[in-house]
C-alpha positions in Angstrom: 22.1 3.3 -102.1 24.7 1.5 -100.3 26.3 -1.5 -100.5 26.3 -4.6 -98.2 29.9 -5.1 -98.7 30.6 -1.9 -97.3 27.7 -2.1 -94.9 29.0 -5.4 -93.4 33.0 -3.8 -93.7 32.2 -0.5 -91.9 29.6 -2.5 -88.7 31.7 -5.6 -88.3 29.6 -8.2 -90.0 30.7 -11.2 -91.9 29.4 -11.4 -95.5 28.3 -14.6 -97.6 26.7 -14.3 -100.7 23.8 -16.7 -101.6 23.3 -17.4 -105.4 21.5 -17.7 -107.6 19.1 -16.3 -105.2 20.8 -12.7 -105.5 21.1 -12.2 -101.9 23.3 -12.0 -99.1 23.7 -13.6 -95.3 25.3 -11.2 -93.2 26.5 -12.2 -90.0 27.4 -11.6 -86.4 27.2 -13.5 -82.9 23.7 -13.8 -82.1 22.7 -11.9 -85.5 21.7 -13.5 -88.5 20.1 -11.2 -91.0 19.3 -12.4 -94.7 18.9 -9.6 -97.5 17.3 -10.2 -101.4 17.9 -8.1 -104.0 13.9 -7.6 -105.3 12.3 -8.0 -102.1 11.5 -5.5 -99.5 10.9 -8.4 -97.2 14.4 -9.6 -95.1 15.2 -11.3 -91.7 16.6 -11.1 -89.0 17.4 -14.2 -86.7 14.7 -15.9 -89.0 11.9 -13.3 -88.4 10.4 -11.0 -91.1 10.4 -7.3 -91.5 10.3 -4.7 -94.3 12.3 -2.4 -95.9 11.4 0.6 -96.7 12.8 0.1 -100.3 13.5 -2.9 -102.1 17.7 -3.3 -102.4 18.7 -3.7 -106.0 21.6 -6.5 -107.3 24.2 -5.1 -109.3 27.9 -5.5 -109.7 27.8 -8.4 -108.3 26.3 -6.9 -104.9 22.9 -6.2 -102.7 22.7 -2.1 -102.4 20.0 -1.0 -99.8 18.6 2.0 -98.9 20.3 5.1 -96.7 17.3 3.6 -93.9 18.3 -0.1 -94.6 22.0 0.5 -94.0 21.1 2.7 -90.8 19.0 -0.2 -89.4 21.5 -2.7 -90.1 24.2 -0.4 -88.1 22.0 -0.7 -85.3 21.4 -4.6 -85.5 24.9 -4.8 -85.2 25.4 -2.3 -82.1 22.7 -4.0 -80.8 24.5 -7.8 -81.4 27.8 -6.4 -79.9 25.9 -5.8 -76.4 26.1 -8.5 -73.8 23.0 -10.2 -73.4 21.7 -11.0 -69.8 21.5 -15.1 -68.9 18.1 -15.9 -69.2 15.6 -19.4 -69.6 13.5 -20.1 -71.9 10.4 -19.4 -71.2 7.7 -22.8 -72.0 6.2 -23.2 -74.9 2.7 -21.3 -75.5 -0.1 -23.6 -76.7 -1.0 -22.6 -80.5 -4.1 -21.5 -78.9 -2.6 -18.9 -76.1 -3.1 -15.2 -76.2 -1.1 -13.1 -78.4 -1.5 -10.3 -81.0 -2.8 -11.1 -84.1 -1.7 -8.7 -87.0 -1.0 -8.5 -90.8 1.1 -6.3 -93.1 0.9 -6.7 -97.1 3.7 -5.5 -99.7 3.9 -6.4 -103.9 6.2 -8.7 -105.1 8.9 -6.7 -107.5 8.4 -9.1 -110.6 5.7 -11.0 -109.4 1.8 -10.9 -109.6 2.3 -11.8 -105.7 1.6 -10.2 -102.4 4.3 -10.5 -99.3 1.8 -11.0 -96.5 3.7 -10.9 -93.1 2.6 -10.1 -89.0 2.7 -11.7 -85.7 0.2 -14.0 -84.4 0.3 -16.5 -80.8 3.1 -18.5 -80.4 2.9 -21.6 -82.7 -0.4 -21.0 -83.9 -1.6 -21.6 -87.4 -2.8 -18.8 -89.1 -5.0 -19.2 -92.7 -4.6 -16.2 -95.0 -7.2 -15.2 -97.0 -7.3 -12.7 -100.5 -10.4 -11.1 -101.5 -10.7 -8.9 -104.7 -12.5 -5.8 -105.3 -12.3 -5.6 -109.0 -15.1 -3.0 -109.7 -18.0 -1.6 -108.3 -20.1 -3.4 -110.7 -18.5 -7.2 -109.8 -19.1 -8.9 -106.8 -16.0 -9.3 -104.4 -14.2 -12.7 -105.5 -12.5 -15.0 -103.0 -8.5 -15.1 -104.9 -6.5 -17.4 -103.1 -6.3 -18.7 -99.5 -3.5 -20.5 -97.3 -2.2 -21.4 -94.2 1.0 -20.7 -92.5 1.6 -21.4 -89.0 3.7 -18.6 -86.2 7.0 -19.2 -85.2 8.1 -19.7 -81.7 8.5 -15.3 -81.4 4.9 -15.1 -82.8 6.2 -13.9 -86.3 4.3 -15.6 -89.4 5.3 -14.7 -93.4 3.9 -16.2 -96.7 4.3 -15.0 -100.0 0.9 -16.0 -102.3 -0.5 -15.2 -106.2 -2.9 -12.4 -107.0 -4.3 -14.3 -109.6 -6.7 -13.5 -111.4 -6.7 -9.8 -110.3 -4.4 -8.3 -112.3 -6.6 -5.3 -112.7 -4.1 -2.2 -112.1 -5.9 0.0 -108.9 -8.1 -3.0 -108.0 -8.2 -3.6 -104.2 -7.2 -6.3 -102.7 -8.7 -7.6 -99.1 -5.8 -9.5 -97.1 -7.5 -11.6 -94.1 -5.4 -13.4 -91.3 -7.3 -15.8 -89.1 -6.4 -18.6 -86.4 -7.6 -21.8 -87.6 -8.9 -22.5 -84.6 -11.4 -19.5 -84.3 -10.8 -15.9 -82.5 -10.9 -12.2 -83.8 -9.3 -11.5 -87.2 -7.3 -9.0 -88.7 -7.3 -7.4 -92.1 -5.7 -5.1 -94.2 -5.7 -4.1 -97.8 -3.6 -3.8 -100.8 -3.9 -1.4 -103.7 -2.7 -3.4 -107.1 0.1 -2.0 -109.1 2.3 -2.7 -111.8 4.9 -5.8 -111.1 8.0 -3.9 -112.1 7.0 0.0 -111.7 10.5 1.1 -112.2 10.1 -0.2 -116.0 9.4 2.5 -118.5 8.0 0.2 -121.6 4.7 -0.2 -121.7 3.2 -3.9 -122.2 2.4 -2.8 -125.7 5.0 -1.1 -126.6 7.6 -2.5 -129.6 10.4 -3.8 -128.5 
């Protein structure tokens, strides 16, 4: 594991820490990237991706994985070349083409799911959860919301699991325009909130 101090000392980036939400800005010309300790979700110029592990909080610091700490070296390269003059392209109507996809991760410490993708430009997307509990129960509608892209085409949303908490249940992660069109799906696989915890729930304390 690494730390972001010594991430953002050895690529050049300035360093802010953000309490009490355990997590730290770092920060370059043109790059913006925002890392929680807990969360394998972080972004970058205000747009979502995924870590391959969630970075821990600890003497008073973010750590992040060996990957992490490679991708952020290459955010930074990349924020250190000169970019090309360019216009802004027009806005797309909410209802313009686009890619429509979803991604799904746990929350560490929640009964939560992270569900992230890209969508049009400025379109409102309504996410649906859908529980397989067991083969004898019928598929139960759990929670659904609506989020809306942002001006890249990148949409997040964190949103309760309840009441599946039923460990190796599946759960059924739906993203839809509100305003009709193909869908896209992908599924989750329930696990324990805080796997890295070796006391069971009925275990004496």
């Amino acid at each position: 594991m690494h730390s972001l101090v010594s991430v953002a000392h050895q690529d050049g980036y300035g360093y802010m820490q953000r309490n009490p939400e355990n997590a730290v800005e770092l920060v370059k010309p043109g790059m913006d990237i925002v890392i929680r300790a807990g969360s394998r979700l972080y972004w970058v110029n205000g747009t979502p991706d995924a870590a391959d592990v969630a970075p821990t909080y600890r003497n008073r610091d973010v750590y992040v994985s060996d990957n992490t700490a490679i991708i952020l070296g290459r955010l930074a390269r990349s924020s250190a070349a000169p970019a090309a003059e360019s216009v802004d392209p027009p806005q797309a109507p909410a209802s313009g083409q686009g890619p429509l996809t979803v991604s799904a991760i746990g929350g560490l410490g929640a009964e939560t799911l992270s569900v992230f993708g890209s969508a049009p430009p400025n379109a409102p997307v309504r996410i649906s959860l859908y529980g397989q509990i067991s083969r004898d129960l019928p598929t139960m509608l759990l929670n659904t919301s609506s989020t809306v892209a942002s001006a890249e085409g990148k949409y997040a949303i964190t949103m309760p699991i309840a009441p599946d908490y039923f460990r190796g249940s599946i759960i059924t992660v739906n993203a839809a325009l509100t305003e009709g069109g193909p869908a896209s799906t992908t599924t989750y696989k329930v696990g324990a909130p805080n796997p890295n915890v070796s006391i069971e729930s009925g275990d004496p304390l």
